[in-house]
C-alpha positions in Angstrom: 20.1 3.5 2.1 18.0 0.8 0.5 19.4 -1.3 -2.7 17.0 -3.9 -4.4 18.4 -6.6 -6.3 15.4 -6.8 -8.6 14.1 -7.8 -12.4 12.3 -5.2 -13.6 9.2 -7.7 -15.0 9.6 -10.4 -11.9 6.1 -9.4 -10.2 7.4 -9.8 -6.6 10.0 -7.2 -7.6 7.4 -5.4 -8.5 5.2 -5.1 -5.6 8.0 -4.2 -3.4 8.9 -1.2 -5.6 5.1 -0.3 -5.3 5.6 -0.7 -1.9 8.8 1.3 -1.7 7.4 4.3 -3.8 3.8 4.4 -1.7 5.9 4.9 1.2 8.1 7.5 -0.3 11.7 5.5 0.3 14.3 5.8 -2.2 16.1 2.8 -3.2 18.6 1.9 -5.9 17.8 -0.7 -8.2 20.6 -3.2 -9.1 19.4 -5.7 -12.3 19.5 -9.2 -11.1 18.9 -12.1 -13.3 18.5 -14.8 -11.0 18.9 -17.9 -13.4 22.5 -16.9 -13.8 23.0 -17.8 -10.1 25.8 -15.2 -9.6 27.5 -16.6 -6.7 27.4 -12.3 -5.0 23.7 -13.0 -5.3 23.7 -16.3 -3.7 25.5 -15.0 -0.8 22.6 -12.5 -0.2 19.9 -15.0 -1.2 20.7 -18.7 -1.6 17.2 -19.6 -3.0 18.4 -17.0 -5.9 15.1 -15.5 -6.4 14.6 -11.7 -6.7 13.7 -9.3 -5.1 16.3 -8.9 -1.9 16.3 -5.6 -0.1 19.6 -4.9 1.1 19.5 -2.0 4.0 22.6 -0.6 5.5 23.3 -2.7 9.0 20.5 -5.1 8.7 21.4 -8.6 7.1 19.3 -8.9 3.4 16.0 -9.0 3.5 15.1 -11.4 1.1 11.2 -12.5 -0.7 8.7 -10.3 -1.2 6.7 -11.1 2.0 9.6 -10.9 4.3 10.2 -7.5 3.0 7.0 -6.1 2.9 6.7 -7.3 6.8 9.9 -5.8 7.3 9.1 -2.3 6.0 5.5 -2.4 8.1 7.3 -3.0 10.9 10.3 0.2 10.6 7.9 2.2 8.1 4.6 1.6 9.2 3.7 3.2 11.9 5.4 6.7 11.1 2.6 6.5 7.4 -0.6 7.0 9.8 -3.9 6.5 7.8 -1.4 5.6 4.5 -0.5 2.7 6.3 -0.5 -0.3 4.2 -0.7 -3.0 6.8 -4.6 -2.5 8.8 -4.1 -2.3 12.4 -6.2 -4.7 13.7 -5.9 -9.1 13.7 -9.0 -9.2 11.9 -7.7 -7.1 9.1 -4.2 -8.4 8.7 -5.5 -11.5 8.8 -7.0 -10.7 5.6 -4.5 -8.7 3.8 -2.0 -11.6 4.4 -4.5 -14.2 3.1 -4.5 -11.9 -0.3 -0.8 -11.5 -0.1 -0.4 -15.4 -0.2 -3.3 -15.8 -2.5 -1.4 -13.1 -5.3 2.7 -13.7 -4.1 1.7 -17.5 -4.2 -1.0 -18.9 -6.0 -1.5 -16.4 -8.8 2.4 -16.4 -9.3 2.5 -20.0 -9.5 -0.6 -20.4 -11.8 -0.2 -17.4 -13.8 2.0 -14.5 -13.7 5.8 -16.7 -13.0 5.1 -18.6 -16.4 4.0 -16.1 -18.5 7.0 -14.0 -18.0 9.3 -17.1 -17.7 8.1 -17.9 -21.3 7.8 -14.9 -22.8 10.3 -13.2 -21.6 12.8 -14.9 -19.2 13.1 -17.4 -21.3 14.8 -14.7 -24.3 17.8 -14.6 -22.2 18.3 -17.5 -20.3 21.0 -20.1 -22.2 19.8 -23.2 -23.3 21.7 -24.9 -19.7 19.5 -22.2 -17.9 16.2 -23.8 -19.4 16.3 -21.1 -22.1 14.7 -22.1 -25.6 11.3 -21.0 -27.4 8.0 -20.4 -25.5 6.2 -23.6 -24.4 2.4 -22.9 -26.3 1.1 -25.1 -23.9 2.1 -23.4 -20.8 1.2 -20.0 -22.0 -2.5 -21.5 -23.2 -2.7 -22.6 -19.6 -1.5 -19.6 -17.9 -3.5 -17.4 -19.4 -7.0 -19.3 -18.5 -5.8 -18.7 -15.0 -5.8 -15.4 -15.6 -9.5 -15.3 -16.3 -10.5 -17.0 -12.9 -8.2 -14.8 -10.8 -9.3 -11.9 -12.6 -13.0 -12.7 -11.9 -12.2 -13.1 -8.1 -10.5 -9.7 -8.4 -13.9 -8.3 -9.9 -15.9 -10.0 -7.5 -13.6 -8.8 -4.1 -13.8 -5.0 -5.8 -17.3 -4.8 -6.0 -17.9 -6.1 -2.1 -14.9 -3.6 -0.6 -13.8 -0.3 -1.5 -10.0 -1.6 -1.9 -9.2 -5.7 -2.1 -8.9 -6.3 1.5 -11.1 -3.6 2.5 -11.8 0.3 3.0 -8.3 1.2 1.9 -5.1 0.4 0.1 -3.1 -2.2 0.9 -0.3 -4.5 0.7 -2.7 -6.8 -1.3 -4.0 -3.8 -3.9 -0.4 -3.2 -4.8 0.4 -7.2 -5.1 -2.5 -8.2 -7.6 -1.7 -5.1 -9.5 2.2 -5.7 -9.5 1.5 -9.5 -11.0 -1.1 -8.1 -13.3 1.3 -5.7 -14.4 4.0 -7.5 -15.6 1.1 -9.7 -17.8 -0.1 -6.5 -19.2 2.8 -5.6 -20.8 2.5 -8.8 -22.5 -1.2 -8.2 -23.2 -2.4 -11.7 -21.8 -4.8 -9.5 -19.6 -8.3 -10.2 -21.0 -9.6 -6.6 -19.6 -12.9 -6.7 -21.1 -13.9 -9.9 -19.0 -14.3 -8.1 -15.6 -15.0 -4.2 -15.9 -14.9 -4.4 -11.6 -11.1 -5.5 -11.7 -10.0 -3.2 -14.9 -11.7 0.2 -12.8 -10.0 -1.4 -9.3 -6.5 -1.6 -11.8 -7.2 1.5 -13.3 -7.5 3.5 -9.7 -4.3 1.8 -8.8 -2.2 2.0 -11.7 -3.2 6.2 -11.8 -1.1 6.3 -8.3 2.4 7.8 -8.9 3.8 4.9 -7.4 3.1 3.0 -10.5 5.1 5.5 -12.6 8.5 3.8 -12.5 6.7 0.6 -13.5 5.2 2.3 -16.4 8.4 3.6 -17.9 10.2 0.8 -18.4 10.2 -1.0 -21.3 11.8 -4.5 -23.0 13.8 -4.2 -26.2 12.1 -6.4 -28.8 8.6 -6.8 -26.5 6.8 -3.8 -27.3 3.9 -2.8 -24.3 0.7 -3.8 -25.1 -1.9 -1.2 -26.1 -3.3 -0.6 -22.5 0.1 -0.5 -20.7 0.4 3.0 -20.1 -3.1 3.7 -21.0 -4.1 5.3 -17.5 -8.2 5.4 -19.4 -7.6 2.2 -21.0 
């Protein structure tokens, strides 16, 4: 049985849900707001960052990467041509230098401080670093975007998938950051047409349906949320 202590708009809980649904394992999904630093969640993560898969006689699993390793290494094998680690060095070389370049650098410059500001920051007390939206941060977040989107674009239009000839860990990470940013409508779609028919492909895969579904009170989705012909 798999339980992952998760928010439903942090983009590394995200991916692993993505991850989870492409390779058909149920999970239950326990809300976990990580600024509260619950001392239950501590114990299973001391960093007190989501997500943390929690698997029946394993120790938790915590970060997105660690998990996503972990479930290639029980999982992968047994998915065949699904598989969404590549077999050979060449090609996981690759697929981990877009996982870092999405779970690290996009997070950092984009995605963690759009949703910290826009939305994290609705619930966290003031002690918490709760308060109104910094303008500035968002202004900078979202030029990010544009750059990172362009390099999406530009790997789409060399490769079938990101990393290559098919889906992998690194589809489902851009698309889970870019995800939680759509919902917000800080996704400027109309700059790249490459990356919004690459997100398009992937968001149509009923992995992403979970994703889809849920929704924020007072933050209505943006027009092209659930749009699958946005």
């Amino acid at each position: 049985m798999f339980t992952l202590y998760h928010h439903p708009f942090c983009p590394h809980s995200r991916f692993v849900r993505l991850v989870l649904g492409e390779y058909g394992l149920d999970v239950r999904l326990v809300e976990e707001r990580g600024w509260e630093r619950r001392e239950a969640f501590l114990a299973l993560n001391p960093a007190g960052t989501t997500p943390v898969l929690v698997v029946d006689g394993q120790p938790p699993i915590p970060g997105a990467s660690v998990i996503a390793e972990y479930l290639d290494e029980v999982h992968g094998a047994e998915m065949g041509a699904r598989r969404l680690m590549p077999e050979t060095v060449t090609e996981r070389i690759e697929v981990r230098r877009l996982l870092a370049w999405f779970n690290e650098k996009f997070f950092e410059e984009a995605s963690h401080p759009l949703v910290v500001e826009r939305i994290y920051k609705r619930f966290m007390s003031e002690e918490n670093g709760g308060g109104p939206p910094s303008a500035d941060v968002i202004r900078a977040a979202k030029a990010n975007v544009r750059y990172h989107l362009a390099y999406i674009g530009w790997l789409e239009q060399t490769r079938k998938f990101l990393a290559g000839d098919r889906l992998t860990y690194a589809d489902l990470a851009a698309a889970a950051h870019l995800s939680a940013i759509d919902y917000l409508g800080d996704v400027p779609w109309i700059e790249d047409e490459a990356a919004k028919a690459w997100y398009a492909r992937v968001k149509s895969r009923p992995s992403f349906r979970p994703l889809l579904s849920e929704w924020l009170a007072g933050v209505p989705a943006s027009r092209t949320y659930v749009d699958l012909d946005f």
